[in-house]
PyMOL Python script that loads the backbone (N, CA, C, O; Angstrom):
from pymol import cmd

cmd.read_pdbstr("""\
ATOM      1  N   UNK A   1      46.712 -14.213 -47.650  1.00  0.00           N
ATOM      2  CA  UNK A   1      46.512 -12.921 -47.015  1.00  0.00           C
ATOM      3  C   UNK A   1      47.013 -12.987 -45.567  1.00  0.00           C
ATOM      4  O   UNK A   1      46.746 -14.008 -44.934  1.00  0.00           O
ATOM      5  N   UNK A   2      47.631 -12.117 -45.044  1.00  0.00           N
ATOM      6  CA  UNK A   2      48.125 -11.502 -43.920  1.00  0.00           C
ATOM      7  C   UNK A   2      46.846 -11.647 -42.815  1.00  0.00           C
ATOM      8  O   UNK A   2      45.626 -11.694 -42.978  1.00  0.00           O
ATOM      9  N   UNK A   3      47.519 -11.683 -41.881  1.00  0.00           N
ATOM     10  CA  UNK A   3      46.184 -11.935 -40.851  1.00  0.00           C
ATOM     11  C   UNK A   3      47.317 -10.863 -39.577  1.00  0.00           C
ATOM     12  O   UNK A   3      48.518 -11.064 -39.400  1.00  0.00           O
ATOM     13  N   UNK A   4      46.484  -9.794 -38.885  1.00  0.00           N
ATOM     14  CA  UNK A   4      46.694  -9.284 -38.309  1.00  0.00           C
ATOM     15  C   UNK A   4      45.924  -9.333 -36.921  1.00  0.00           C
ATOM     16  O   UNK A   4      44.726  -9.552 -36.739  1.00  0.00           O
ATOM     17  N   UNK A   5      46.993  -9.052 -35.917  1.00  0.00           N
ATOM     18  CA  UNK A   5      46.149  -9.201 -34.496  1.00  0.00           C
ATOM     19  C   UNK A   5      45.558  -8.432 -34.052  1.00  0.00           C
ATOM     20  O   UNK A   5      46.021  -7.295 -33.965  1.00  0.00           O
ATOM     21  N   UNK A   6      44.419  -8.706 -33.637  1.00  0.00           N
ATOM     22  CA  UNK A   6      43.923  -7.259 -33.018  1.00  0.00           C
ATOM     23  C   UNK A   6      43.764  -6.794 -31.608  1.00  0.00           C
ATOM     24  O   UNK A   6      42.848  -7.379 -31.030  1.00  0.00           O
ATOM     25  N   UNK A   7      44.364  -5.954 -30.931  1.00  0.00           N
ATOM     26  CA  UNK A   7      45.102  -5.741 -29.462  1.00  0.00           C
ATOM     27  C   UNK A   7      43.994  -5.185 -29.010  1.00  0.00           C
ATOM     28  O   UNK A   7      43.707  -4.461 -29.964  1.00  0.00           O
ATOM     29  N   UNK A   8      42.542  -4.894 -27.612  1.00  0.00           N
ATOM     30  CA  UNK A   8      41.990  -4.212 -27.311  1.00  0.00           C
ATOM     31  C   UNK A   8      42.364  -3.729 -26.117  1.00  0.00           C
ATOM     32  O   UNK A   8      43.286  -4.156 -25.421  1.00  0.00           O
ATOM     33  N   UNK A   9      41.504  -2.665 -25.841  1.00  0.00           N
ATOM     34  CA  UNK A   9      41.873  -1.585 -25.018  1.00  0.00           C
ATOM     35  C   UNK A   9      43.603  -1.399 -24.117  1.00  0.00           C
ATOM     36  O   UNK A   9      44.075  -1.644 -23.007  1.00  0.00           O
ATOM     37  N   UNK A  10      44.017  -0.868 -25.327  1.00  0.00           N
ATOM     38  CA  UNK A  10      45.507  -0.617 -25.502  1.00  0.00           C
ATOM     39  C   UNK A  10      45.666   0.935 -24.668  1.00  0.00           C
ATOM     40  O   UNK A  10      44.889   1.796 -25.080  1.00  0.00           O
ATOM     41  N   UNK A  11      46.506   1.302 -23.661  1.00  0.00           N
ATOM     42  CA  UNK A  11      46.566   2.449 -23.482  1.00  0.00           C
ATOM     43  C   UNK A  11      47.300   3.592 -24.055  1.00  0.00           C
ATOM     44  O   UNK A  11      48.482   3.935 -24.064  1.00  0.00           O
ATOM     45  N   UNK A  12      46.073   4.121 -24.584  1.00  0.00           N
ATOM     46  CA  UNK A  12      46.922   5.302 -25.610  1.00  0.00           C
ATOM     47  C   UNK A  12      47.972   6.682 -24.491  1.00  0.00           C
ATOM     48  O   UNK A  12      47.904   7.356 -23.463  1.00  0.00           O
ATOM     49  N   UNK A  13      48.939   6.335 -25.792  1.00  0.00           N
ATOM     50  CA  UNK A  13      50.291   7.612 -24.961  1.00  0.00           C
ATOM     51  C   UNK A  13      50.052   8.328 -24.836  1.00  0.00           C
ATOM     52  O   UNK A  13      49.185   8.726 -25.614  1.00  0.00           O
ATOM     53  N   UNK A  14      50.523   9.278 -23.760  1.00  0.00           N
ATOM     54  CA  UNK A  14      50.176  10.964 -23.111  1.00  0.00           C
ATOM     55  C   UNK A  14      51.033  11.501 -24.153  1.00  0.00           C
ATOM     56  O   UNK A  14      52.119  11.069 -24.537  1.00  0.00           O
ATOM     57  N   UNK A  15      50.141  12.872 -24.693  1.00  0.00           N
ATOM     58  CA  UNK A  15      51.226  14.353 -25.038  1.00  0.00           C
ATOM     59  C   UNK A  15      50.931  15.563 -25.067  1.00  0.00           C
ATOM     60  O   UNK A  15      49.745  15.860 -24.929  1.00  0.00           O
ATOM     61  N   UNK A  16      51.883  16.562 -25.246  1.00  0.00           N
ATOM     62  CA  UNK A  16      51.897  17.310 -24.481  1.00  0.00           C
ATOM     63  C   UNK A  16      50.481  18.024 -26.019  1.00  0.00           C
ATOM     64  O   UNK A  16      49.290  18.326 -26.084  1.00  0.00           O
ATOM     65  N   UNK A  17      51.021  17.993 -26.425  1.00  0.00           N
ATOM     66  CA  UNK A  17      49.910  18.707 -27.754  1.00  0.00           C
ATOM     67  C   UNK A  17      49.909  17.752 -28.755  1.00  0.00           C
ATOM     68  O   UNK A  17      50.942  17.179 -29.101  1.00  0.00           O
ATOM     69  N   UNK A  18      48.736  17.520 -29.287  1.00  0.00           N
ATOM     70  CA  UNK A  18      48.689  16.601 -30.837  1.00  0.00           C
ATOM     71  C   UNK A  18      49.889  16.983 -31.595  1.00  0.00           C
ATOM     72  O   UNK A  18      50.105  18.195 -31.570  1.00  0.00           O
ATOM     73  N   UNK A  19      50.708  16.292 -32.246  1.00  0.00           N
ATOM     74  CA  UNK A  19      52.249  16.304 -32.949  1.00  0.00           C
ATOM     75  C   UNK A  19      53.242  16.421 -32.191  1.00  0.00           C
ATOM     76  O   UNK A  19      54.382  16.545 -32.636  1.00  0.00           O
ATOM     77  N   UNK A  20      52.953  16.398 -30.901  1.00  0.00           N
ATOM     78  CA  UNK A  20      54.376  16.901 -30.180  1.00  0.00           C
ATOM     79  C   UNK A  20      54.420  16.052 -28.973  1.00  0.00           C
ATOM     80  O   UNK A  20      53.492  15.841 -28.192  1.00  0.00           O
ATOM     81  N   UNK A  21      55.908  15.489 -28.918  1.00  0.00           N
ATOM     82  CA  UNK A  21      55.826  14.349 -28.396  1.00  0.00           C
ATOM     83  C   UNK A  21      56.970  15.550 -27.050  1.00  0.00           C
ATOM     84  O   UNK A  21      57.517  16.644 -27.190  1.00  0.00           O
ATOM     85  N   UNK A  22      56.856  14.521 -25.814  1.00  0.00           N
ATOM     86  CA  UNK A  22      57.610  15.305 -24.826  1.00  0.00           C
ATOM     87  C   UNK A  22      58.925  15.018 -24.818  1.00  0.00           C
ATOM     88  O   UNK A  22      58.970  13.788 -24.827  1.00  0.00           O
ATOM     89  N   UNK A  23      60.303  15.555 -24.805  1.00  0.00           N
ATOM     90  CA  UNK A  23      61.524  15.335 -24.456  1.00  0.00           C
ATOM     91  C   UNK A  23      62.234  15.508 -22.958  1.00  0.00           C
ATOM     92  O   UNK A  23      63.013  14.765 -22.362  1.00  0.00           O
ATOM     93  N   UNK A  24      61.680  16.722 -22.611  1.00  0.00           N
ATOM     94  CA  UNK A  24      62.204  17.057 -21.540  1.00  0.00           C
ATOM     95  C   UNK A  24      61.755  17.629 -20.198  1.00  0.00           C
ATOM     96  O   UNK A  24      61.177  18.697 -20.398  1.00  0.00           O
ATOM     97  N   UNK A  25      61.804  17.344 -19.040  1.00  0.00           N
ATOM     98  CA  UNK A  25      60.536  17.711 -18.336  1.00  0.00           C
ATOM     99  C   UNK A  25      60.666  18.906 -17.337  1.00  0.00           C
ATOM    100  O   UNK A  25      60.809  19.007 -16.119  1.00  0.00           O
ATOM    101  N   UNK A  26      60.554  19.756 -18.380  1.00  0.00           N
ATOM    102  CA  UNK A  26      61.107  21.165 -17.555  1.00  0.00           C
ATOM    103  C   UNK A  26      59.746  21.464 -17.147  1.00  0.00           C
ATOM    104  O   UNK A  26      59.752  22.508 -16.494  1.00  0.00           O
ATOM    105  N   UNK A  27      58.531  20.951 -17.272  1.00  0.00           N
ATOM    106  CA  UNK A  27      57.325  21.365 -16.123  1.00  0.00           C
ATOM    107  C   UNK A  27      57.296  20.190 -15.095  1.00  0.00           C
ATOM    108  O   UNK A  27      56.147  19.887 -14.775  1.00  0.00           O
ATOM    109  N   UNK A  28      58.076  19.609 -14.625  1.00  0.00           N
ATOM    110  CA  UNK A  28      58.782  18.368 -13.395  1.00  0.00           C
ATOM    111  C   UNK A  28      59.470  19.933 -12.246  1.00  0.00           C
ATOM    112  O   UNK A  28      59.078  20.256 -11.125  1.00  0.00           O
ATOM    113  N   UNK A  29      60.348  20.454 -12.937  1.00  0.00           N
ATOM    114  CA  UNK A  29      60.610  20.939 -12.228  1.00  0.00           C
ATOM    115  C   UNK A  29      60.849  21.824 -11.373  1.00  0.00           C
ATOM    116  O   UNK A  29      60.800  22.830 -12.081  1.00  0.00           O
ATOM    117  N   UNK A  30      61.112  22.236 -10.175  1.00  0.00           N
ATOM    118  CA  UNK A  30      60.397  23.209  -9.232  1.00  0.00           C
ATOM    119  C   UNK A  30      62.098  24.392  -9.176  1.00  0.00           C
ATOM    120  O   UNK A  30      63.062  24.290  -9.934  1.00  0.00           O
ATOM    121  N   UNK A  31      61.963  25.138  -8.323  1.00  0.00           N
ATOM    122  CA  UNK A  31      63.033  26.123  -8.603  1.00  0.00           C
ATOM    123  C   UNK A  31      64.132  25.401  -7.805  1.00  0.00           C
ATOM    124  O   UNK A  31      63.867  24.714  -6.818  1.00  0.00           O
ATOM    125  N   UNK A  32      65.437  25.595  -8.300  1.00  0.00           N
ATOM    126  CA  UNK A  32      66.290  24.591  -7.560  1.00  0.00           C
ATOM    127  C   UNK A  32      66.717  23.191  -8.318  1.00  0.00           C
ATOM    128  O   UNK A  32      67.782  22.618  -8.092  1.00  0.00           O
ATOM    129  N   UNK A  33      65.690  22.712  -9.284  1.00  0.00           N
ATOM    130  CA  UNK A  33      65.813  21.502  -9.382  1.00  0.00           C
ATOM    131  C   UNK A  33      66.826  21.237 -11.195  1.00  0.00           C
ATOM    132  O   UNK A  33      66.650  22.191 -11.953  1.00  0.00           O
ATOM    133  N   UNK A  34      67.473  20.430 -11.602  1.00  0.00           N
ATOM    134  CA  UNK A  34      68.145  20.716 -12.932  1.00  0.00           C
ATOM    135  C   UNK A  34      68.115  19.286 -12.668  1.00  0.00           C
ATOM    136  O   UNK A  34      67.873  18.531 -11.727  1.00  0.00           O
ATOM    137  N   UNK A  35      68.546  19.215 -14.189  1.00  0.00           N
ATOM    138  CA  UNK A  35      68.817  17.598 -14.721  1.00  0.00           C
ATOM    139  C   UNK A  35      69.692  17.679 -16.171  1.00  0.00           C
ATOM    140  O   UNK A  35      69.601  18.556 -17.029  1.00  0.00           O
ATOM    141  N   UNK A  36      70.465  16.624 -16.169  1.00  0.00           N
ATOM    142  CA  UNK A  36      71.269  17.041 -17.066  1.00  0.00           C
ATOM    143  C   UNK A  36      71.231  16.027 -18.417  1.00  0.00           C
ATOM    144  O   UNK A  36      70.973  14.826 -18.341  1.00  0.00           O
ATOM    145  N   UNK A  37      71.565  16.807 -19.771  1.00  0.00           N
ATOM    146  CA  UNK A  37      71.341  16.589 -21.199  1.00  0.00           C
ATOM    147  C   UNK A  37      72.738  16.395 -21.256  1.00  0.00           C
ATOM    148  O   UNK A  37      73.667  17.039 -20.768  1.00  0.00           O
ATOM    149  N   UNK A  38      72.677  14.955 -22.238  1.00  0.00           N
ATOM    150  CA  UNK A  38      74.054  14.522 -22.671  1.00  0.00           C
ATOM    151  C   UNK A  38      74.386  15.042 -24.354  1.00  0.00           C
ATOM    152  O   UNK A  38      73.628  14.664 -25.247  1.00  0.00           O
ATOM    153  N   UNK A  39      75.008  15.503 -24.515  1.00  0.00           N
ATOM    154  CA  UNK A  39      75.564  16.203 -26.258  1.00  0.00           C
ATOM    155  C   UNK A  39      74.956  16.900 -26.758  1.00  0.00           C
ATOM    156  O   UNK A  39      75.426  17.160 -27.865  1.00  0.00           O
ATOM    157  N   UNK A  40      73.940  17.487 -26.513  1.00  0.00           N
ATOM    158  CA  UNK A  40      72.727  18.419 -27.090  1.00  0.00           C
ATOM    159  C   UNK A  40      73.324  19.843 -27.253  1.00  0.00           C
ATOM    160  O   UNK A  40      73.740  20.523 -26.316  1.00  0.00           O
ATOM    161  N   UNK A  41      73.315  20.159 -28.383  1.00  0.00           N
ATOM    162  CA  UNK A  41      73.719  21.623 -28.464  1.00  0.00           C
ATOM    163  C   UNK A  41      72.890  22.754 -27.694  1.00  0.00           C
ATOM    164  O   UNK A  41      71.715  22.880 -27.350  1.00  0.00           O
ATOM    165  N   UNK A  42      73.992  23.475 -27.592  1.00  0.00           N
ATOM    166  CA  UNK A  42      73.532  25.034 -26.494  1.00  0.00           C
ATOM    167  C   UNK A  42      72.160  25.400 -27.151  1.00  0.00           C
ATOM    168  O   UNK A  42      71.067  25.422 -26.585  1.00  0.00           O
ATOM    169  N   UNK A  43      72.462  25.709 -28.584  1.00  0.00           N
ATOM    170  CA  UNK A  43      71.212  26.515 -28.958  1.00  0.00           C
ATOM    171  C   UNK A  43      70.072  25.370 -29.104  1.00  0.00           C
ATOM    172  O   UNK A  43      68.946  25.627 -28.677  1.00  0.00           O
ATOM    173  N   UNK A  44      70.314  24.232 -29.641  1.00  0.00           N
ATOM    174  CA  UNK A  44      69.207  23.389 -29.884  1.00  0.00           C
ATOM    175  C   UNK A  44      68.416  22.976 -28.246  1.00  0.00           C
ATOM    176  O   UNK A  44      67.305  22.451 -28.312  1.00  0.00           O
ATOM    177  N   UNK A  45      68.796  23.136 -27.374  1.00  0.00           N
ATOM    178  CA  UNK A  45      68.022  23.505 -25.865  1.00  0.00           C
ATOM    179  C   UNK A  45      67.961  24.522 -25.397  1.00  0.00           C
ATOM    180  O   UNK A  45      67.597  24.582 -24.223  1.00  0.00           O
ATOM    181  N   UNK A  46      68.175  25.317 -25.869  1.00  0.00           N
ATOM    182  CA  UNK A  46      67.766  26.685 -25.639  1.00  0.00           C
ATOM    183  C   UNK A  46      66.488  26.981 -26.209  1.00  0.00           C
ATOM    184  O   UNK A  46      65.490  27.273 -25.551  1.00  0.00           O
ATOM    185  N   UNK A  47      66.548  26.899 -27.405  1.00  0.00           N
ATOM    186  CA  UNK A  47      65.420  26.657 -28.341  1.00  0.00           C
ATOM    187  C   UNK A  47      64.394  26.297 -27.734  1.00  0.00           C
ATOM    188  O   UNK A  47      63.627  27.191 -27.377  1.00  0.00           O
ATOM    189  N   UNK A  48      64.001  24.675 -27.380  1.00  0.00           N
ATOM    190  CA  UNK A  48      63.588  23.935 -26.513  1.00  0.00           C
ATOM    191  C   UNK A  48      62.967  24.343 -25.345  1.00  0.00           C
ATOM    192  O   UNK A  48      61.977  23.875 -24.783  1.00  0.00           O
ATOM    193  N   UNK A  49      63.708  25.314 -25.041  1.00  0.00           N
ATOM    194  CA  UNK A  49      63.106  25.532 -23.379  1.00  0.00           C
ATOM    195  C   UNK A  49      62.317  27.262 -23.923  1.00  0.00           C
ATOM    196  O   UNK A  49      61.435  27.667 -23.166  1.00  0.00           O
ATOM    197  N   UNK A  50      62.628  28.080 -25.044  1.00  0.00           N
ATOM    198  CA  UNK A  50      61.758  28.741 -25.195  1.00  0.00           C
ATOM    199  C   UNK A  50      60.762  28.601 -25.651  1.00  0.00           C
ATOM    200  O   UNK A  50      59.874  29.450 -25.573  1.00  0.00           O
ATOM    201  N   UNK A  51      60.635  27.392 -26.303  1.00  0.00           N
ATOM    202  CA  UNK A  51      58.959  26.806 -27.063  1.00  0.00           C
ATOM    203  C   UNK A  51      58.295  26.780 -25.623  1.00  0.00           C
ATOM    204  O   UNK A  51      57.259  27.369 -25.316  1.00  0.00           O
ATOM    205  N   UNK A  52      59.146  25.923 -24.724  1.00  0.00           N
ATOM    206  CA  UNK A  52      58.122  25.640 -23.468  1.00  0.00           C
ATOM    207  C   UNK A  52      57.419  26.961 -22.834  1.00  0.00           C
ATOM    208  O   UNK A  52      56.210  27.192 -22.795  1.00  0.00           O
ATOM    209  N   UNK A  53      58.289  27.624 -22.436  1.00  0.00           N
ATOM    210  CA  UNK A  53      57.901  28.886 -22.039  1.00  0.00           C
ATOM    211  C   UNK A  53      56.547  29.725 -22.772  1.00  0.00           C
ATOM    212  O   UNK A  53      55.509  30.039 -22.189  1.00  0.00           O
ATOM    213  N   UNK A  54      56.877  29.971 -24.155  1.00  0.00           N
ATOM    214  CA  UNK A  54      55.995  30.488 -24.669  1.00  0.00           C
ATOM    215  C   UNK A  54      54.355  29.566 -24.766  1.00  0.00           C
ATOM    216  O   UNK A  54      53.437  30.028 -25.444  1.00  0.00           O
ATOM    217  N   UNK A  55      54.225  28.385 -24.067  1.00  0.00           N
ATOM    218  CA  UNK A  55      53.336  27.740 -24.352  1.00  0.00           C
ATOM    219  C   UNK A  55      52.765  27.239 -23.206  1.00  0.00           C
ATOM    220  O   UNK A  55      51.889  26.375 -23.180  1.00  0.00           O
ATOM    221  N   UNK A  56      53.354  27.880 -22.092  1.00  0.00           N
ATOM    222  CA  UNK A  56      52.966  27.353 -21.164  1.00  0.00           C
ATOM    223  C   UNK A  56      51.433  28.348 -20.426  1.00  0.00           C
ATOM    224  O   UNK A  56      51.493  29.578 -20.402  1.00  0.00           O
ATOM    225  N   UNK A  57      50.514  27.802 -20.032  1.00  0.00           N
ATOM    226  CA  UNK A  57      48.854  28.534 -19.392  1.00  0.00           C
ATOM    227  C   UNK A  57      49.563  29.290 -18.222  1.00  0.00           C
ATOM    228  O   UNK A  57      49.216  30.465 -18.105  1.00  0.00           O
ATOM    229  N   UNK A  58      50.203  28.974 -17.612  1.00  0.00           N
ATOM    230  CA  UNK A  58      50.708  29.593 -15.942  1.00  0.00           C
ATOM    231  C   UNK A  58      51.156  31.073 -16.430  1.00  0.00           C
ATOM    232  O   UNK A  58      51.635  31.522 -17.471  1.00  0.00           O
ATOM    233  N   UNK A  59      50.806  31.566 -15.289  1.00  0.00           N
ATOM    234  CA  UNK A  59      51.249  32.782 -15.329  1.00  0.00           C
ATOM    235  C   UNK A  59      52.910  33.202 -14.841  1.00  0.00           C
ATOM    236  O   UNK A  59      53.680  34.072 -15.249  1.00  0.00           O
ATOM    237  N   UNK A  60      53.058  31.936 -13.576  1.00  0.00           N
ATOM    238  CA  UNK A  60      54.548  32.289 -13.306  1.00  0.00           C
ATOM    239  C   UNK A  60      55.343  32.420 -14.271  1.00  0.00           C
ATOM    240  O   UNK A  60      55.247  31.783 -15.321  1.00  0.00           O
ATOM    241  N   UNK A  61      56.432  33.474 -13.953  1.00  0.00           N
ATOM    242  CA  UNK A  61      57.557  32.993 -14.952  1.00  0.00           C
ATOM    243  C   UNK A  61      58.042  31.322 -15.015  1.00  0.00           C
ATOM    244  O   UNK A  61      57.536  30.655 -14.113  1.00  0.00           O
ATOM    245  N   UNK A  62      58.806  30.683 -15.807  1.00  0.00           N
ATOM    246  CA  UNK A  62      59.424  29.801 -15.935  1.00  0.00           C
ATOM    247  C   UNK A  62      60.946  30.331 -16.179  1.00  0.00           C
ATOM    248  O   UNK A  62      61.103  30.670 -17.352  1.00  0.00           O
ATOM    249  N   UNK A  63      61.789  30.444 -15.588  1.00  0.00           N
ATOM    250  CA  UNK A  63      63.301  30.961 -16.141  1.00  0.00           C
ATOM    251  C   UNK A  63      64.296  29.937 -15.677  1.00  0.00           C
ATOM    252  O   UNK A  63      64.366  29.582 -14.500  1.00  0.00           O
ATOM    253  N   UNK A  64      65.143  29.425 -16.736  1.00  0.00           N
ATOM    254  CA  UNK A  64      65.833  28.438 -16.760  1.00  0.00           C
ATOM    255  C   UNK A  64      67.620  28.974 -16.851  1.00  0.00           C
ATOM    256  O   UNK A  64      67.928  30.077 -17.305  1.00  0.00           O
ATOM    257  N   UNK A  65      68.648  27.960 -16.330  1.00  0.00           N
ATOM    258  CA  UNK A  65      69.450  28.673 -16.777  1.00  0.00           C
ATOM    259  C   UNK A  65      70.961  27.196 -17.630  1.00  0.00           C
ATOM    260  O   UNK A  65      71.256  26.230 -16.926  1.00  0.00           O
ATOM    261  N   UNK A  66      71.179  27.249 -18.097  1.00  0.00           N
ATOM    262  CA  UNK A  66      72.098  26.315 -19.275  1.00  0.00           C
ATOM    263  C   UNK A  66      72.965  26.499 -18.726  1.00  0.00           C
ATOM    264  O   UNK A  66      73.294  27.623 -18.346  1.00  0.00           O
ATOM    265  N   UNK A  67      73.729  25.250 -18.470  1.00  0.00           N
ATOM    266  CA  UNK A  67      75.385  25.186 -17.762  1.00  0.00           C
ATOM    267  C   UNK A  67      76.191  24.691 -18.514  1.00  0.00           C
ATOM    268  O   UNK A  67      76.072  23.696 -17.800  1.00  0.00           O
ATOM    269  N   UNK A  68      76.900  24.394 -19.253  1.00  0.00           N
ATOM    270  CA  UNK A  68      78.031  23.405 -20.047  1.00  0.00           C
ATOM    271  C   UNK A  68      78.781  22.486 -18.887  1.00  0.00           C
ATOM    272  O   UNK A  68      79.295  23.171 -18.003  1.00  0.00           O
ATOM    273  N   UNK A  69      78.875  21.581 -18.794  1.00  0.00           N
ATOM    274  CA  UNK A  69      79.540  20.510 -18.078  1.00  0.00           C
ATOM    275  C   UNK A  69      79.923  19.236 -18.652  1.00  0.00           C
ATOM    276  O   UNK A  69      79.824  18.884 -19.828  1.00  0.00           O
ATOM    277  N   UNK A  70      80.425  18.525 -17.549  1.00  0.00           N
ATOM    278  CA  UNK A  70      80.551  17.279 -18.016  1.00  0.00           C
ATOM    279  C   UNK A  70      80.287  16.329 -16.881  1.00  0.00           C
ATOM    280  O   UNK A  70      80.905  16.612 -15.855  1.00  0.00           O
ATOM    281  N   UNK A  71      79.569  15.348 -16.829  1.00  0.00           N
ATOM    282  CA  UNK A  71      79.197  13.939 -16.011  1.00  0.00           C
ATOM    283  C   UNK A  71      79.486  12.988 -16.428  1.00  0.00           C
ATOM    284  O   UNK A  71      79.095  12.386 -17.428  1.00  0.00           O
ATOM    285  N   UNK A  72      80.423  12.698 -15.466  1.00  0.00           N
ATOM    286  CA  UNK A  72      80.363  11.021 -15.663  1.00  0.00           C
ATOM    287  C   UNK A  72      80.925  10.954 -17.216  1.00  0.00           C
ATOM    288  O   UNK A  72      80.331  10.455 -18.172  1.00  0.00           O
ATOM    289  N   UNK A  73      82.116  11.534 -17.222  1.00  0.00           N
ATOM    290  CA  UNK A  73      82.704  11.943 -18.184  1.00  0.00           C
ATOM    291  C   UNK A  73      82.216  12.084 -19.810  1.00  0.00           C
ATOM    292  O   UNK A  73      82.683  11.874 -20.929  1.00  0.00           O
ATOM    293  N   UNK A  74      81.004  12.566 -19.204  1.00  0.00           N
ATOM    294  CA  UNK A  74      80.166  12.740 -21.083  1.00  0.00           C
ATOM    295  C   UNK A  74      80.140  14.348 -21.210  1.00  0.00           C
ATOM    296  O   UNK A  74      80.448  14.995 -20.208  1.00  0.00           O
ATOM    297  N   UNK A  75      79.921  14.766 -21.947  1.00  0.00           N
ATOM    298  CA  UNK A  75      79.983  16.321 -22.154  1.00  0.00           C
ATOM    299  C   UNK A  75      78.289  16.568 -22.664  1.00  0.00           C
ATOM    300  O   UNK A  75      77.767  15.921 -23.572  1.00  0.00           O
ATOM    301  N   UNK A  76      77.618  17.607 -21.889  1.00  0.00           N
ATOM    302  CA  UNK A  76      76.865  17.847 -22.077  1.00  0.00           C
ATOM    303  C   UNK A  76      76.286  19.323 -21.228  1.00  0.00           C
ATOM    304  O   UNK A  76      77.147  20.072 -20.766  1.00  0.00           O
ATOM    305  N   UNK A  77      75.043  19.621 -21.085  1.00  0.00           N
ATOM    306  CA  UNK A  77      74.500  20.379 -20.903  1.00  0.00           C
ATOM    307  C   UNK A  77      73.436  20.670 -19.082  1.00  0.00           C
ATOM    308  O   UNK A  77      72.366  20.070 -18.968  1.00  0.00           O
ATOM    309  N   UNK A  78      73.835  21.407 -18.135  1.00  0.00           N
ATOM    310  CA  UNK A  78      72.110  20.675 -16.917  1.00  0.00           C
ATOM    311  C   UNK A  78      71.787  21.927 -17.160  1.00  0.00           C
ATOM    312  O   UNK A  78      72.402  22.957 -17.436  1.00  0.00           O
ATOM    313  N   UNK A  79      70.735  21.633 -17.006  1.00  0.00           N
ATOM    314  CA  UNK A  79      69.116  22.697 -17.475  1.00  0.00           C
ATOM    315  C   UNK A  79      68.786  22.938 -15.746  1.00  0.00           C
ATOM    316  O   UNK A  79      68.317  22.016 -15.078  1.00  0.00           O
ATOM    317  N   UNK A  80      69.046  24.069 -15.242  1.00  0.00           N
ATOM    318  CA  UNK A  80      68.793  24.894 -13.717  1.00  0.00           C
ATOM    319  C   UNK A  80      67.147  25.449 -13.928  1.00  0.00           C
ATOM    320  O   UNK A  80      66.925  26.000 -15.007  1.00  0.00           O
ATOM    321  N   UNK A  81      66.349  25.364 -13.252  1.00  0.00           N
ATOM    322  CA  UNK A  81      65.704  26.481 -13.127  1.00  0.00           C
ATOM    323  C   UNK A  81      65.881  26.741 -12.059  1.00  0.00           C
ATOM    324  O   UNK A  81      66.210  26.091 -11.066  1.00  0.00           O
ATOM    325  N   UNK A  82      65.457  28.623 -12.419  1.00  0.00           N
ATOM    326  CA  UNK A  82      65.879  29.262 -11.597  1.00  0.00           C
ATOM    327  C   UNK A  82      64.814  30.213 -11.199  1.00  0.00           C
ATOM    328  O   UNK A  82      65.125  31.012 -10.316  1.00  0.00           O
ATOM    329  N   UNK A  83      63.258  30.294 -11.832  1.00  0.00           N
ATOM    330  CA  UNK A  83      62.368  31.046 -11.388  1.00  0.00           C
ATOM    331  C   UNK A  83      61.498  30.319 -11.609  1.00  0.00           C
ATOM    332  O   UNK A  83      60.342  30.636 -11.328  1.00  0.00           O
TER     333      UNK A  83
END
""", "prot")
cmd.dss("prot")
cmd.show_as("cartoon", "prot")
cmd.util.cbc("prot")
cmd.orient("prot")
């Protein structure tokens, strides 16, 4: 028989909701601030940033805005907010 170790007081991972793990940290950032996604399709972060929105307690808006670019010669996407 298998003998397994047993690890105590392990620190359990932060998330944002039970099943949902975080990708992207568009509540990091303040107006002004973007960061940029490497190959991710337009709509599949678009998507993304309207789950956030709709789920977020704050009352501010959150309004983001999608750029197509390229860095550092990769092609991808920076996520602006803008409200």
């Amino acid at each position: 028989m298998k003998k397994f170790e047993i690890r105590k007081n392990r620190p359990i991972p932060k998330r944002v909701k039970p099943g949902k793990k975080r990708i992207y940290p568009f509540d990091e950032l303040e107006v002004g601030d973007s960061f940029f996604v490497e190959g991710r399709s337009y709509q599949a972060l678009a998507s993304c940033i309207r789950w956030f929105q709709t789920h977020q307690e704050e009352s501010p808006p959150w309004r983001f805005q999608l750029v197509r670019g390229v860095e550092k010669g990769v092609d991808g996407i920076e996520v602006l907010r803008i409200e």
